[in-house]
C-alpha positions as CSV (number, residue, x, y, z in Angstrom):
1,X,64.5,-51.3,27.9
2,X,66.3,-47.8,27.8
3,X,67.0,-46.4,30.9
4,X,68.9,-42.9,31.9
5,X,70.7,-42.5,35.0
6,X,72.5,-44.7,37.0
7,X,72.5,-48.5,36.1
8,X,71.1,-51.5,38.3
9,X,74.2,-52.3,38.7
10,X,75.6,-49.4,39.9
11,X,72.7,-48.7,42.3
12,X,73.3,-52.8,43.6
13,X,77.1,-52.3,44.0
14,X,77.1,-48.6,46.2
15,X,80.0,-49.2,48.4
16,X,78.4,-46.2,50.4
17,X,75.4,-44.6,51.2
18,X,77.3,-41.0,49.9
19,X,77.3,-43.0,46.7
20,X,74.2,-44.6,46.7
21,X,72.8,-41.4,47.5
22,X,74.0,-40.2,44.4
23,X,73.2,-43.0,42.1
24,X,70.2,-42.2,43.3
25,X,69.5,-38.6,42.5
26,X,70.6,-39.6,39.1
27,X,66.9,-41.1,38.7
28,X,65.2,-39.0,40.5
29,X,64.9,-41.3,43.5
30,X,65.6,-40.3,47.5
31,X,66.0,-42.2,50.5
32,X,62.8,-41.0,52.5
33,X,64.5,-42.5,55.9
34,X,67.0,-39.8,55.4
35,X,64.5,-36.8,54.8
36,X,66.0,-34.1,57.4
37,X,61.5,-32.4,57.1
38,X,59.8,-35.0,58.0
39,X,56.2,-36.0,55.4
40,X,54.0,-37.0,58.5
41,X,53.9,-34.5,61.5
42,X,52.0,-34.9,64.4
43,X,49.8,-31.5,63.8
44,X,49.2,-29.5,60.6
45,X,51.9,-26.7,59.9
46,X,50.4,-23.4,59.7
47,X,52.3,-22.4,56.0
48,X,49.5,-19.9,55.8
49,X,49.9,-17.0,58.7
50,X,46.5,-15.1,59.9
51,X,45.7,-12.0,57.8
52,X,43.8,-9.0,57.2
53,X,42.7,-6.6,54.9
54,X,40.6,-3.3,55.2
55,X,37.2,-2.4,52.8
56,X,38.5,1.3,53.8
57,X,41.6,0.9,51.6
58,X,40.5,-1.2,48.9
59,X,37.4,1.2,48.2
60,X,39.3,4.0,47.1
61,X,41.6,1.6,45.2
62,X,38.7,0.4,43.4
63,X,37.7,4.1,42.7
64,X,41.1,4.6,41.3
65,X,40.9,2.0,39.4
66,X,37.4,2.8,38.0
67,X,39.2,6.0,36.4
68,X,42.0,3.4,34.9
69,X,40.5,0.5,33.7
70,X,36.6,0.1,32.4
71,X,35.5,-3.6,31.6
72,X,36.1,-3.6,28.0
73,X,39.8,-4.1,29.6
74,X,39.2,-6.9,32.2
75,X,37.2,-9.5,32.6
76,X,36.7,-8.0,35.9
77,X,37.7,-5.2,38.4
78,X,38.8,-6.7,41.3
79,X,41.6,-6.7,43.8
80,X,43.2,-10.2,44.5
81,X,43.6,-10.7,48.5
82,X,46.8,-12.4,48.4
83,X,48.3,-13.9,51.9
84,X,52.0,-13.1,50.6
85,X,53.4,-14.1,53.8
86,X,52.4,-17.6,53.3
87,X,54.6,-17.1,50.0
88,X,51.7,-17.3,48.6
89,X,50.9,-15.1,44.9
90,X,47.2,-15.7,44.5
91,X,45.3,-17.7,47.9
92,X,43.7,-16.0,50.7
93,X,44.2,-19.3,52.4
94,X,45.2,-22.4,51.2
95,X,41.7,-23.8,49.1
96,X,40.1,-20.6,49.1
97,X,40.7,-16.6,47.8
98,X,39.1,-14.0,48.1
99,X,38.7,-10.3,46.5
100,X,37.0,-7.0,46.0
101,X,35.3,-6.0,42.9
102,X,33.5,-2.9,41.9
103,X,31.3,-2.2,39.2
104,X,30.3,1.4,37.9
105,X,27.1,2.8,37.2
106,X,25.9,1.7,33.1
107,X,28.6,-0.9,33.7
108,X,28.2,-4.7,32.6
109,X,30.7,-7.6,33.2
110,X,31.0,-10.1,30.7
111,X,29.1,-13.4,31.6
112,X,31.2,-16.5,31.5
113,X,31.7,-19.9,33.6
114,X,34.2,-21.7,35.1
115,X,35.4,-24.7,37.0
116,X,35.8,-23.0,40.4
117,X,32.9,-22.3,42.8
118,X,32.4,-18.6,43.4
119,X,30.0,-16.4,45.4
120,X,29.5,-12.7,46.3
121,X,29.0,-10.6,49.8
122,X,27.5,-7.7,48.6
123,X,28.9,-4.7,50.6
124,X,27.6,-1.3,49.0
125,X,25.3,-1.2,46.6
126,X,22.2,1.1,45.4
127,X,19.2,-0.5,43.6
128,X,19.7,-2.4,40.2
129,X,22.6,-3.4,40.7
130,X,22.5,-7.3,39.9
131,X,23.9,-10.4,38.9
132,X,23.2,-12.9,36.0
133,X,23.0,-16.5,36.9
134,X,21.8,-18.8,34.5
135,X,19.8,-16.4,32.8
136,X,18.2,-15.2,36.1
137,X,18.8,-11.6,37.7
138,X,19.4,-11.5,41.0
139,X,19.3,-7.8,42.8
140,X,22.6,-7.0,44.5
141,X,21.9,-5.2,47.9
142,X,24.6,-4.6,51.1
143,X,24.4,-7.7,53.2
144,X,22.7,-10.3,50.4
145,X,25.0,-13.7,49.5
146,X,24.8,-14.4,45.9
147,X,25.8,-17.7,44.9
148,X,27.7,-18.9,41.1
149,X,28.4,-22.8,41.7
150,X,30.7,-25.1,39.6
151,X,30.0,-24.3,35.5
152,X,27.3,-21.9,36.1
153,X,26.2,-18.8,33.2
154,X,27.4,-15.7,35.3
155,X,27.7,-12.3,35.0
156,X,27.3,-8.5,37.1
157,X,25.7,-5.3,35.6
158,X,24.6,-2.1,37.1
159,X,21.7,-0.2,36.1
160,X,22.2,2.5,39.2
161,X,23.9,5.9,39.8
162,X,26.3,4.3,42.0
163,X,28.9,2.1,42.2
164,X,28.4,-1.2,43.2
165,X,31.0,-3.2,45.6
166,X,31.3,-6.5,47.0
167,X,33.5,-9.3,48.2
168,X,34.2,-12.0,45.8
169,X,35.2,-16.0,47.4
170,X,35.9,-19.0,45.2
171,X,37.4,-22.0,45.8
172,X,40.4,-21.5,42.8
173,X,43.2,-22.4,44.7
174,X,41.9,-25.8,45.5
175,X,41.0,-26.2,41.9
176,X,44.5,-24.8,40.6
177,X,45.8,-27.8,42.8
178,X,43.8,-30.8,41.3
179,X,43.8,-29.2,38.1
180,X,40.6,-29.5,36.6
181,X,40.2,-25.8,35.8
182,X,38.0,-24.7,32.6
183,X,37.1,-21.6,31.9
184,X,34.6,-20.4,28.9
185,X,33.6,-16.9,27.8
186,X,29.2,-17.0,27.0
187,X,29.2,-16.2,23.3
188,X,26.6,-13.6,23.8
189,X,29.0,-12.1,25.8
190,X,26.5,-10.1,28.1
191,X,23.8,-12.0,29.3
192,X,20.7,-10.3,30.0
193,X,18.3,-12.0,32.8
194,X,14.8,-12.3,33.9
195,X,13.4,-12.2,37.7
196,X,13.0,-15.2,39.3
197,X,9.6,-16.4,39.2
198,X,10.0,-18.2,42.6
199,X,12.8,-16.9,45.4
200,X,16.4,-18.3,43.9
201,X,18.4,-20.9,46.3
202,X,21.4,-18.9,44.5
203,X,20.4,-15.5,46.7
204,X,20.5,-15.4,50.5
205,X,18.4,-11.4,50.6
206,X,20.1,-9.7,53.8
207,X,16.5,-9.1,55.5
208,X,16.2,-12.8,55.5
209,X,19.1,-13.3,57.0
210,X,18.6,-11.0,60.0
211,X,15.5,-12.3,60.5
212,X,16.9,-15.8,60.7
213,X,19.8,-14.3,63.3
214,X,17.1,-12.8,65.7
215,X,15.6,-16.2,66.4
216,X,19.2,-18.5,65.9
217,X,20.4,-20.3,69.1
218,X,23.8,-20.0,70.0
219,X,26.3,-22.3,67.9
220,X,29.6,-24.0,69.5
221,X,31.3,-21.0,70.2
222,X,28.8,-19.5,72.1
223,X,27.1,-17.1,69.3
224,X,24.2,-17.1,67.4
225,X,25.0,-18.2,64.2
226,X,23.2,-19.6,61.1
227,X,23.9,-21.7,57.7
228,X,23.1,-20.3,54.1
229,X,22.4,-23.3,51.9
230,X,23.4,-27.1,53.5
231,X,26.1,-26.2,52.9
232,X,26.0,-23.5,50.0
233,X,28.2,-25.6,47.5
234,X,29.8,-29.0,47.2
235,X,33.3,-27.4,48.4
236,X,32.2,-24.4,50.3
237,X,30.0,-23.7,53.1
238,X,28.7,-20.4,54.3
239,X,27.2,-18.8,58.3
240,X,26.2,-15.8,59.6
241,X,27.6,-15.6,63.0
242,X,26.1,-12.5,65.3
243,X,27.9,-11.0,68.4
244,X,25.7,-9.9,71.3
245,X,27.7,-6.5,72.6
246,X,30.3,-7.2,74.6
247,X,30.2,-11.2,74.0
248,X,33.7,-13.1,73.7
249,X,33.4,-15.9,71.7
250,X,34.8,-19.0,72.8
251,X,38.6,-20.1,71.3
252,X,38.0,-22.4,68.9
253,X,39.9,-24.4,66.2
254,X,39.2,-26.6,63.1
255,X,41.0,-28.1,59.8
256,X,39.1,-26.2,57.9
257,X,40.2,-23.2,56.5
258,X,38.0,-19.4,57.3
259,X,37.8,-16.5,55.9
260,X,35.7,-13.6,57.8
261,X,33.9,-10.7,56.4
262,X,32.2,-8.2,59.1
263,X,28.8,-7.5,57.9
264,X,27.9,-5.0,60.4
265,X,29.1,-3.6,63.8
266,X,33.2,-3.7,64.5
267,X,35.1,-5.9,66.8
268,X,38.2,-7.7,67.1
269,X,39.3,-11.5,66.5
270,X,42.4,-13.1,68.5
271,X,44.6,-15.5,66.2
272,X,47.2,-17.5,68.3
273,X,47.4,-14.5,70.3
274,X,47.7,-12.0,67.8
275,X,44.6,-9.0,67.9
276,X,43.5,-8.2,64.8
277,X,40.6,-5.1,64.8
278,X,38.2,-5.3,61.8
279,X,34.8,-2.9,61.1
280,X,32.4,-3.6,58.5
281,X,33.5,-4.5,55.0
282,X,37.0,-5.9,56.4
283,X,38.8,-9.4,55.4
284,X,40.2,-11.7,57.7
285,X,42.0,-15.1,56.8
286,X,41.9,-17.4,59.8
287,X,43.7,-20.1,58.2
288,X,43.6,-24.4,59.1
289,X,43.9,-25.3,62.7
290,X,44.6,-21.8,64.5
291,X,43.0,-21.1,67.8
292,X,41.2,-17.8,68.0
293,X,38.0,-16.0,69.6
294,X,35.6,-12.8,68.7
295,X,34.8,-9.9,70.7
296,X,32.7,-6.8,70.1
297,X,32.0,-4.2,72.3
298,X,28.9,-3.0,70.5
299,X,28.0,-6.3,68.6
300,X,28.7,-7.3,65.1
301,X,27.8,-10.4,62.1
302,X,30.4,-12.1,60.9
303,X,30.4,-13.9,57.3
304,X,32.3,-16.8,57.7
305,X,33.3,-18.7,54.7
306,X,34.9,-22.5,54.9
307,X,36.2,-25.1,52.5
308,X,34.8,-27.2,55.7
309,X,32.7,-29.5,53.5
310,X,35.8,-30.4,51.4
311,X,37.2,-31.6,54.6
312,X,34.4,-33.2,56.4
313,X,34.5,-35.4,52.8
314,X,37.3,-36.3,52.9
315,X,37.0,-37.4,56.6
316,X,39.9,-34.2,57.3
317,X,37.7,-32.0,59.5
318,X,38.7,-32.3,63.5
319,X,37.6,-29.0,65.8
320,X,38.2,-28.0,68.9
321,X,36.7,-26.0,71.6
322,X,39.9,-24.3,74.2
């Protein structure tokens, strides 16, 4: 048997643990009772720090961009909400990211599929503007959910005179860490779809949703708040959570990771302390186990997007009310 590194017997006959410690590093072995960061720790670490990011710059970045870069250039045109604090060069938090796109008017985006589960808060957006799922349009209007799960046909087109913006979240960083990413262009490169002849689970309409809201009891924080889908996607669930003016929301904190979008109104969320003011069309990463609370002086919905049912199968999700 061929073996690199240092022998059996060398390893058997360390005078020292200085010398056994370097035997050891010779094949790639390390003495875990000497570890100065401990493995197991009594809470999670927060690697990932609170963040947010505003709809009012990224639009005009997006607009810029639209004068740059047309989709015959990239696969899309979006703007990757990266938590570089966290050292992070991609995630929003640590199983999910998320990320503006824009799409101009005459403007299709090439269909494809991929391993990662995706959806879409649609923030502006003027009729026939749509997305391709499957071979089914589904109309993009400001407030509608649009679901592309696991290895689904998808693609974006636009048909108005305006732009078209929304909020891209997928579950990549999760799937960049167990690796089974595939990716796969559709050979007919731009799909064309057909109405649905029956209303698609992949489409949560905004008028719906409202209307869901109005009659919602209050969830655990005190707010009204309502599920879209049970849960949306194997890895990702999805609520609507709506602020009465003036309501504080009660602290709160989970093992599953959030990421906020205001859908209307303006407000503030407290992180560990920290305020951080967000208006509609606004990003906010509330990342694993950090305590915080919502307030809005005039009422507000937030989207709140989890990888909660990743941990709830895993038997990782613990909450708790403060």
């Amino acid at each position: 048997m061929s073996m690199t590194g240092a022998t059996p017997q060398q390893l058997r006959n360390a005078g020292s643990l200085e010398e056994l410690y370097g035997h050891l590093a010779t094949v790639d072995m390390g003495p875990g009772w000497n570890k100065k960061t401990p493995s197991l720790y009594p809470t999670p670490k927060q690697k990932f720090p609170p963040a947010i990011w505003h709809y009012a710059q990224a639009k005009p970045a997006l607009d810029a961009a639209g004068r740059l870069i047309n989709t015959d250039l990239a696969e899309r045109r979006n703007l990757i909400l990266t938590n570089t604090k966290a050292g992070s060069d991609y995630a929003t938090v640590t199983t999910l990211v998320s990320a503006y796109q824009m799409i101009m008017p005459g403007e299709h985006a090439r269909s494809h599929r991929h391993s990662p589960n995706a959806l879409r808060l649609v923030v502006d957006a003027e009729p026939g503007t749509y997305t391709v799922v499957d071979g089914v349009r589904l109309e993009m209007m400001p407030g509608d959910v649009l679901l592309t799960p696991n290895w689904c046909w998808h693609g974006h087109g636009n048909d108005s005179k305006a732009n078209g913006y929304w909020i891209d979240f997928l579950d990549v960083p999760l799937v960049h860490l167990l690796e089974p990413m595939f990716f796969e262009p559709n050979p007919d490169e731009y799909a064309k779809g057909v109405a649905p002849a029956v209303p698609s689970a992949m489409h949560f309409p905004w008028a719906e949703t409202q209307a869901k809201l109005a009659a919602a009891a209050s969830g655990p924080t005190g707010a009204a708040e309502v599920q879209l889908g049970d849960p949306a996607m194997n890895t990702i669930a999805l609520h609507m959570v709506k602020l009465a003016p003036g309501q504080d929301t009660k602290p709160y904190r989970t093992t599953a990771n959030l990421i906020f979008s205001p859908v209307e109104g303006e407000g503030e969320t407290i992180v560990e302390g920290k305020s951080f003011p967000w208006q509609r069309g606004d990003v906010f990463a509330v990342p694993s186990w950090q305590a915080h609370y919502h307030k809005s002086a005039k009422g507000g919905v937030l989207f709140r997007v989890t990888d909660e049912p990743v941990m709830s199968k895993l038997g990782f999700l613990r909450d708790e009310q403060l």
